[in-house]
C-alpha positions in Angstrom: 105.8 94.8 78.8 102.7 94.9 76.3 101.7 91.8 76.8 101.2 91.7 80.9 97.6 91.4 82.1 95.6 94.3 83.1 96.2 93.8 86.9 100.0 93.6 86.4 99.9 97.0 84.7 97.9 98.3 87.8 100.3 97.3 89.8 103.3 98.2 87.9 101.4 101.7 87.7 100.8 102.0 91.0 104.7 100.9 91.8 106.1 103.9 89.5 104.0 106.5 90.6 105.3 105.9 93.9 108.5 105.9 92.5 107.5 108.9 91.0 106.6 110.8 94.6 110.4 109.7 95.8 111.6 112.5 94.3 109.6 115.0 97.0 112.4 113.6 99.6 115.3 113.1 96.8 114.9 115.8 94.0 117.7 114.6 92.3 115.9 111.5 91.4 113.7 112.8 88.8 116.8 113.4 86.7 117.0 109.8 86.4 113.4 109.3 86.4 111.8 111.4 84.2 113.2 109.6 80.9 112.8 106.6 82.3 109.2 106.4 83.6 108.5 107.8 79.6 110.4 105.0 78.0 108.2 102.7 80.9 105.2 104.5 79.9 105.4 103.7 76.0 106.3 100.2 76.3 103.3 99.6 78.7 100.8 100.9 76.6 101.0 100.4 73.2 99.8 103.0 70.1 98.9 107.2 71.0 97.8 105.8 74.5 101.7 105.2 75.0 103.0 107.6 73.3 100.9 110.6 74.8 101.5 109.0 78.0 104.8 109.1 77.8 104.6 112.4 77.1 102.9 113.5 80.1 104.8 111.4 82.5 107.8 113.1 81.5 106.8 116.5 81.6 105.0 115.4 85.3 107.9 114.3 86.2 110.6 117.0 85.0 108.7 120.0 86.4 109.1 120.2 90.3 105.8 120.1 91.6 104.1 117.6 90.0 105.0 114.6 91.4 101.5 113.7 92.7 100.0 114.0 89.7 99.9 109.4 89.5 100.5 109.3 85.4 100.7 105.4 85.3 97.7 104.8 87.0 95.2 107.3 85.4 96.5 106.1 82.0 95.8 102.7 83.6 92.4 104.0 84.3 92.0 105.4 80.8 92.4 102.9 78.9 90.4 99.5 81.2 87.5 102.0 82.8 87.0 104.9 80.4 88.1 102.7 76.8 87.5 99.1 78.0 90.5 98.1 76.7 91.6 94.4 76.6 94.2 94.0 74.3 96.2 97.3 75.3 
């Protein structure tokens, strides 16, 4: 997943966060989720950026509450708008 362009990691972002928000109507979903969109999160990203990421997305995800908190796309923001990435 490292090597997909910087829009298809926008819109994979976008895609999990909303993912992410299911769990407001389906609680039981982040039980599921909340490895998962880590693993997701590290293998998008590649270095800290994943790694921290990961981090956060699990721990937004695990704790009820803070679901709208949209992990994939701020990291996604992070690291083309604050960083200028192009090779992440």
């Amino acid at each position: 997943m490292k090597n997909l362009s910087k829009n298809k990691k926008l819109y994979l972002g976008i895609l999990f966060d909303l993912i992410g928000m299911v769990s407001y109507f389906f609680p039981f979903v982040d039980v599921v989720w909340a490895p998962l969109s880590a693993y997701l999160m590290v293998n998008l990203y590649k270095g800290n950026v994943g790694k921290i990421g990961g981090l956060i997305s699990f721990v937004e995800e695990a704790v009820p509450g803070l679901d709208f908190f949209p992990s994939f796309t701020l990291t996604w923001c992070y690291v083309y708008l604050l960083k200028k990435g192009k090779s992440t």
